[in-house]
N, C-alpha and C positions, 0 to 999 in steps of 0.2 A: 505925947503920942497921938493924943486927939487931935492936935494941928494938922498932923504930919497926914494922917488918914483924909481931912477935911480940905489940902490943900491937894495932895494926889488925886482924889474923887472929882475938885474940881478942874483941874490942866487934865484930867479921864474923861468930861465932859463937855470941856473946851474943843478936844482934838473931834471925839465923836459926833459933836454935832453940825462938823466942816461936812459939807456935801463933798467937798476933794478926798475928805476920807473915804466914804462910802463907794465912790468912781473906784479908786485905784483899787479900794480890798474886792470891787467886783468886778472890776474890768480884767485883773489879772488872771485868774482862772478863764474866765471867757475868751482871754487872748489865747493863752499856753491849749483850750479845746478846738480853737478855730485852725492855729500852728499846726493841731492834730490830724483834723482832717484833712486840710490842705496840703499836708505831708501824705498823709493814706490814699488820699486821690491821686497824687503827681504818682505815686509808687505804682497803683492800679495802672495809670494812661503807659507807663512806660513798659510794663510787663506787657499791656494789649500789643502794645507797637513794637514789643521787642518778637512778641510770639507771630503778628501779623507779620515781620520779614520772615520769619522763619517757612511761613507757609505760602510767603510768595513766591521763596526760591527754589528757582530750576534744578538748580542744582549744586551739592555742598561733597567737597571731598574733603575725608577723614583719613589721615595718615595715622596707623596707631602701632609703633614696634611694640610698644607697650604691653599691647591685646587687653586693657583695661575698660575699653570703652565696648558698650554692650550690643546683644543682636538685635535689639530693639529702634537701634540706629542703622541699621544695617539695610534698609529700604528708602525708598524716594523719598525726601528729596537728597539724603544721604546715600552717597558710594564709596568703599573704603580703597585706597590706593595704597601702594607699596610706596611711593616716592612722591616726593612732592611737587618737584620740578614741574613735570607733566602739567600736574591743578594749576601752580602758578602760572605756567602759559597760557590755561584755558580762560583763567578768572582775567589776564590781562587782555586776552584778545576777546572778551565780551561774552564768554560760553558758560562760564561757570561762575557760579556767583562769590564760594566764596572756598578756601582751605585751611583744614583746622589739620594743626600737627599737634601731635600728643607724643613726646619725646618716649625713647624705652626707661629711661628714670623720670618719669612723670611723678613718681612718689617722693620722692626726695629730691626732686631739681623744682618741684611743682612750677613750672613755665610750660605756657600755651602758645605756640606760635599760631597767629591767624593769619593769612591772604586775602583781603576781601577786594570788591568794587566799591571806591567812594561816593558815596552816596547824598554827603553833606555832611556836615558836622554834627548836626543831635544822631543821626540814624547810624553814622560811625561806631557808636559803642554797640551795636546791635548786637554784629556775628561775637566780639568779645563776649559777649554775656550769653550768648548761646554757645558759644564755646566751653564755658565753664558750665553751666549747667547740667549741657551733655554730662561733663566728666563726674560730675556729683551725683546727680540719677546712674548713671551705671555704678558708682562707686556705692551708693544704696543697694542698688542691686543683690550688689557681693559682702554686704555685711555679713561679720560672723570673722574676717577675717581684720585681727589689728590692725594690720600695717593699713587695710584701708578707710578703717574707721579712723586711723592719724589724718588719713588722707585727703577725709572729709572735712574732718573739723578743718582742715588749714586753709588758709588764702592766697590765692595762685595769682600770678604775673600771665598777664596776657601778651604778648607783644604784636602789636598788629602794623600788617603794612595796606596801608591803602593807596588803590591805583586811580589815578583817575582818569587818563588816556590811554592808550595801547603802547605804554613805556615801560 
């Protein structure tokens, strides 16, 4: 038994005194904190740029049969429409930036339809994600009731059309 302790203590001692061990046992931690913050940072820059379109645009029409989405969107640079045609000719002929439709089963179909102007491809997922956000802050709003608290927790289909000439 005493071999066996004498021979593991030393291949114990062999491995530990490789500099390659001590790299990897402290490089790994250091890598999975740096992953960290370089993930927390890109999430920051994207929320500034997501919330920075929202406040550059002129103007954003809200289709809601729904009536789920709240008064607090109800002002510039938000206007709610009946129809959506209308917004999609406005966003294509260069007036309106962008249209979010919130179907009358938005709780159970959970799909958002957006209209926006193309703007390039990172800035594309913008109005999508202010589309959904809208819907979750009003959906907070109205807690107390289930069906919207299902509503919350779920994750919604966006479907977005982006224009980018006057087609």
């Amino acid at each position: 038994m005493n071999k066996i302790s004498l021979v593991a203590s030393r291949e114990y001692l062999k491995v530990v005194r490789k500099p390659t061990f001590w790299l990897a046992t402290l490089f790994f931690p250091v890598f999975l904190i740096v992953v960290s913050l370089i993930s927390g940072l890109s999430a920051q820059e994207a929320e500034k740029t997501i919330k920075a379109e929202a406040e550059a645009s002129k103007l954003i029409y809200i289709v809601d049969p729904s009536g789920i989405i709240g008064q607090q969107y109800r002002h510039d640079p938000f206007t709610v429409i009946s129809e959506a045609e209308p917004g999609i000719v406005e966003v294509k002929a260069g007036t309106a930036d962008a249209v979010f439709v919130y179907p009358a089963d938005i709780l159970t179909g959970r799909r958002i339809e957006v209209y926006a102007k193309s703007k390039g491809l990172l800035s594309d997922t913008g109005y999508p994600t202010l589309a959904t956000n809208i819907l979750k802050q009003s959906i907070l709003n109205g807690l107390g009731d289930p069906q919207k608290i299902d509503a919350y927790s779920a994750g919604y289909q966006t479907s977005s059309t982006m224009y980018k000439n006057a087609n």
